[in-house]
N, C-alpha and C positions, 0 to 999 in steps of 0.2 A: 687321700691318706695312703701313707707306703706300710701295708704288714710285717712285720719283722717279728725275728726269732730275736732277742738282747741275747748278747753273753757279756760275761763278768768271771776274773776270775779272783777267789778271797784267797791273801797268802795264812801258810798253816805257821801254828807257833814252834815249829822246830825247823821255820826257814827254808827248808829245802821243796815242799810241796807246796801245793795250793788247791782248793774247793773250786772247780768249773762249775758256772752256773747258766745254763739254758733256758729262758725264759721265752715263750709261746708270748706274744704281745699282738693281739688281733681278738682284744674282748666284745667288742662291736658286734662280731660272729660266733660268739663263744670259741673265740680259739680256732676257729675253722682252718686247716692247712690251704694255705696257696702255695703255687707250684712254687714261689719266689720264697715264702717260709720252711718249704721241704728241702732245696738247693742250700739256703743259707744253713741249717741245722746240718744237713747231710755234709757239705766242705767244715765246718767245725768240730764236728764228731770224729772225722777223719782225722782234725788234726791234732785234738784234746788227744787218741787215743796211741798218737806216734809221740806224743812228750813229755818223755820221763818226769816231769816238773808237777801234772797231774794227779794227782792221788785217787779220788773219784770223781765223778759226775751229777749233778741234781740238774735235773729236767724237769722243770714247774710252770707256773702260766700267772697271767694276769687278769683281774678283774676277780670277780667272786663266784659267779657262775659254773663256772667250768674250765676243767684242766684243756680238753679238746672236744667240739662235738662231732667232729669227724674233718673228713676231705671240701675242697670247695666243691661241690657240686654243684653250685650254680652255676661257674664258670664251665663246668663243663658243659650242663644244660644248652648254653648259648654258643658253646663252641659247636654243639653236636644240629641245634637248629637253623646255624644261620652256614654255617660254611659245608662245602662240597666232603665226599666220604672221606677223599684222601686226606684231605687236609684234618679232618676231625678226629681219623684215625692218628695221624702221628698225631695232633694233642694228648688224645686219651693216653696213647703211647708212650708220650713223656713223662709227662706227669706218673701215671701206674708204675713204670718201671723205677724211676725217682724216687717213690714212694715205697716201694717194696725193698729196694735197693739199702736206702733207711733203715726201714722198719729189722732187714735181715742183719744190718749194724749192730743195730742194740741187740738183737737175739746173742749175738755170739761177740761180745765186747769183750776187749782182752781187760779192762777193769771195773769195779763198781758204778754201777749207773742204778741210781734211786728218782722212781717215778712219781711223785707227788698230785697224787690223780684223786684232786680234789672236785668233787662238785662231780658237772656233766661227763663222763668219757665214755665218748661212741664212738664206735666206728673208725673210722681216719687216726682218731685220737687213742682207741683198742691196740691198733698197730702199733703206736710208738709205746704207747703204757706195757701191755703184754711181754716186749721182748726184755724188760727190765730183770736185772739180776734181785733188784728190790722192788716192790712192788707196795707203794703206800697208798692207805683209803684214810678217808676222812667221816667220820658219824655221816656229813651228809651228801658222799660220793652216791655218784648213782652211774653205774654200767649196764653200755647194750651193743650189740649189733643188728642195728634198725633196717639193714638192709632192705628185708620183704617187703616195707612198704612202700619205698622206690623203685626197685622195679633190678634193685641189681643183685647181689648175694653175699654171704660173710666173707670178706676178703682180708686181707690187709695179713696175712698169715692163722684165717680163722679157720682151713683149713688143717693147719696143725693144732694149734693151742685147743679145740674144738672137739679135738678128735683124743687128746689130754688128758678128758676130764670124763667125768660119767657120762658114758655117749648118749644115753637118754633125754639129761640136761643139756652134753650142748646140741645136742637136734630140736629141744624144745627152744631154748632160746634162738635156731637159727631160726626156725619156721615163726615163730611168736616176735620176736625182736625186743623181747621184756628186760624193761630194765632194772638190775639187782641192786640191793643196796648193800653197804659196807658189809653187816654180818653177812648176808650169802656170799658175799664176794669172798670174804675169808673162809666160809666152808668148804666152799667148792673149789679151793683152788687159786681163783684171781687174782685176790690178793694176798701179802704176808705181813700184815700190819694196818691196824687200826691206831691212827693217831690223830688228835685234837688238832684241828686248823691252827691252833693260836700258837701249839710249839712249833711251827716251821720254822723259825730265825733262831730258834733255841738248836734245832740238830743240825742245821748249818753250822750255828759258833762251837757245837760239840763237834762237831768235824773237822774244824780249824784248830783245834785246840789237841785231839788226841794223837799219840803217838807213833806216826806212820812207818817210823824208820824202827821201831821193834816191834811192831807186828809183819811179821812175812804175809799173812792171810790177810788181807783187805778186805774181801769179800763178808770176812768173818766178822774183823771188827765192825764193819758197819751195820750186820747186822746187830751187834751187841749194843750199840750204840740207838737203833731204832726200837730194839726190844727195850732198853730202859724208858723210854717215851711212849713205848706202847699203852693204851689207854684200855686197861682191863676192866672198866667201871661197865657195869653191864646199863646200870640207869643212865649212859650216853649212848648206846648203839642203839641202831633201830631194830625194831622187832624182826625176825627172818620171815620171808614171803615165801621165797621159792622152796626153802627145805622143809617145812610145812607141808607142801603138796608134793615130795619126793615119792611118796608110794602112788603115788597117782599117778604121776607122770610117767613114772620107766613101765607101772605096767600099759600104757597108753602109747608106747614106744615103742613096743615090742613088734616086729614084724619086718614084712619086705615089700608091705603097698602103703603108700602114704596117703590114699588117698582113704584107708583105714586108720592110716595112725593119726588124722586128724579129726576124724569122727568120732575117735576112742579120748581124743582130748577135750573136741566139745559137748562132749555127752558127760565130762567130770562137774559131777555136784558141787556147786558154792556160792557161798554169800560174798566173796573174798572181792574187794573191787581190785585187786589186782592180777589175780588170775581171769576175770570176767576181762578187765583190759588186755592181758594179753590172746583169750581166744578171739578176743573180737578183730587186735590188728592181725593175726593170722585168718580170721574169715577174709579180711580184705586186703590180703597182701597178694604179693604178683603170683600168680600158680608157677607160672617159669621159676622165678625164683627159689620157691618151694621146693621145686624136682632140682635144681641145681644143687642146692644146700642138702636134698635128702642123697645126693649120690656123691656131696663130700664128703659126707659122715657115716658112708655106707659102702663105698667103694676106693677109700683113698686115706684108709690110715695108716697106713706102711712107707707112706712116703716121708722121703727128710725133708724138710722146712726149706733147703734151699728146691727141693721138686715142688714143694706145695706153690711159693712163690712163683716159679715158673709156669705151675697151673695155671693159677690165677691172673696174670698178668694176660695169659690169652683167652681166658675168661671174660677178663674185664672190658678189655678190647672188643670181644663178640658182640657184651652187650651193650657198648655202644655204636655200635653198627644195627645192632637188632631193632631198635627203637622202643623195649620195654622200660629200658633205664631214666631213658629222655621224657617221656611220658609218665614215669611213675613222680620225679622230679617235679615235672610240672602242677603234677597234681596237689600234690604235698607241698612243696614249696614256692613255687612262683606264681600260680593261680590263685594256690592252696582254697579250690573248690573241692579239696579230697573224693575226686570222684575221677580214678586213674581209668581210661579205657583201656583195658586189659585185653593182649593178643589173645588169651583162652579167657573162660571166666570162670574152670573148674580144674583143678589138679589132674581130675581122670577124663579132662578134654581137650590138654596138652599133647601135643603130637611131639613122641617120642625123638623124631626124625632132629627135632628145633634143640631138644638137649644136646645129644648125641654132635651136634654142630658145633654146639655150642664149648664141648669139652677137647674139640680135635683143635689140636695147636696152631697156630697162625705161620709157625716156623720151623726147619729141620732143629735136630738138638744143636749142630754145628754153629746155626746161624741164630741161637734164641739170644733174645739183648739180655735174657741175666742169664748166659751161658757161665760168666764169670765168679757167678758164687759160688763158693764151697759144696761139700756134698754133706755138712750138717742136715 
């Protein structure tokens, strides 16, 4: 079976414009990007965003499950176990920069681009959601950056967006990997609209229909157009989890050793099974990971979005050479005996020497492969 991105474009009723539609079609994997789904979006985007004919964008997916649940990681699993460094290096290589490459598209699009991040979006799928000018949840959206418990760390520009929001939140969600539902997601930040699954083909045909050639602000009318379909019924959102436990966490956050600010988080009193699930997948997520994540969100919020991408990008690369990645993968997903053997098996027995590697870049700035983004 070949994964693809569909596009479709609906023409608008004043003739001159038309609705581009990008649809994720790899439900199988919940939407999983392959490097062949990230190429075909990434040459489309490119070229929806040079053609005056374009009005906005909608980015949505198929099946019912989920908008994206992240990157293939599987394939890189096997690229990273069966073939030699060099060669696994440029996969990783392609692919991440590909991906980031994307992902910095949507951040800074010269027109409306509405994310429709419905159901699962993790990870892979965070990257393309996040950089939306709109930003749609669904009652039963559920967002995460699951990193920790593969063995790699919040990427995909989580770096920036991360660093965003109440640094508390996102250091807990990087070291926890908990996923929010719609109401957190609109508190915090994530998203800007709660709307019902069933009006999707409804803000499409309001799209097609309103008047692109007198409104100058685009950005504007679509938001006006999403706020009329916004679903302000409180009896359809789900209950808030994380802002619930907001005094708990930032004071549990406070400091400069993590290997305290995770004691101060397992030591927080509850019955709650979703704070007990997230302290549990932070007891057994990667410690590397943990120090990576604690010194994105601690030593790297000054950066612009085209630096943080850059970070990351030799990040990612490290660690799949490290062999935390490949092993965390394995555990979780291709084994899935969930029992990852861990380079350290304690935060405060991570050898300093293995981050600090870990953050020095693979290339001069001259020669970095996203030398070419902007300095957003």
């Amino acid at each position: 079976m070949v994964h693809r991105v569909r596009f479709s474009e609906l023409p608008c009723n004043d003739g001159q414009h038309a609705i581009a539609i990008a649809t994720l079609d790899n439900p199988a994997s919940l939407n999983a990007l392959t490097l062949d789904m990230i190429q075909q979006l990434y040459r489309q985007l490119v070229e929806w965003q040079s053609n005056s004919r374009i009005a906005c964008v909608v980015l949505d997916s198929k099946g019912e499950k989920a908008f994206c649940a992240g990157g293939d990681v599987r394939a890189m699993y096997h690229v990273m176990k069966q073939e030699t460094g060099q060669v696994a290096q440029k996969y990783l290589l392609e692919y991440f920069a590909l991906e980031y490459q994307c992902d910095y598209l949507i951040h800074t699009y010269r027109k409306p681009i509405i994310v429709w991040g419905k159901g699962i979006v993790m990870g892979g799928g965070m990257g393309l959601y996040m950089g939306a000018s709109h930003k749609v949840v669904t009652p039963k959206s559920r967002l995460a950056m699951p990193e920790v418990s593969i063995g790699l760390y919040p990427d995909v520009g989580a770096t920036w967006f991360l660093n965003k929001i109440d640094p508390s939140v996102g250091l807990f969600l990087g070291l926890t990997g908990s996923l929010i539902n719609a109401s957190d997601a609109i508190d915090i930040g994530f998203a800007d609209h709660i709307v019902l699954e069933e009006s999707h083909m409804d803000v499409i045909q309001q799209l097609q229909i309103s008047d692109w050639l007198e409104q100058e602000d685009h950005d504007e009318l679509v938001s006006e157009i999403l706020e009329s379909f916004a679903d302000h019924s409180t009896g359809e959102h789900p209950k808030r989890q994380l802002m619930a436990h907001l005094p708990a966490i930032q004071q549990a956050c406070i400091g400069d050793d993590l290997g305290h600010i995770q004691q101060r988080l397992l030591a927080i009193k509850t019955d709650d099974p979703w704070l007990k699930a997230a302290k549990a997948a932070m007891s057994q997520g990667s410690p590397i990971s943990a120090h990576i994540c604690f010194r994105q969100l601690t030593q790297y919020q000054a950066l612009s979005l085209a630096d943080c991408f850059r970070l990351e990008l030799s990040l990612s690369v490290r660690c799949g050479e490290l062999g935390e990645f490949q092993e965390g993968v394995r555990a979780r997903l291709i084994d899935k005996d969930g029992e990852p053997n861990w380079l350290f098996r304690r935060v405060n027995e991570v050898d300093m020497a293995v981050i600090d590697n870990l953050f020095t870049t693979l290339w001069p700035q001259s020669q970095h492969p996203l030398g070419q983004l902007g300095n957003r």
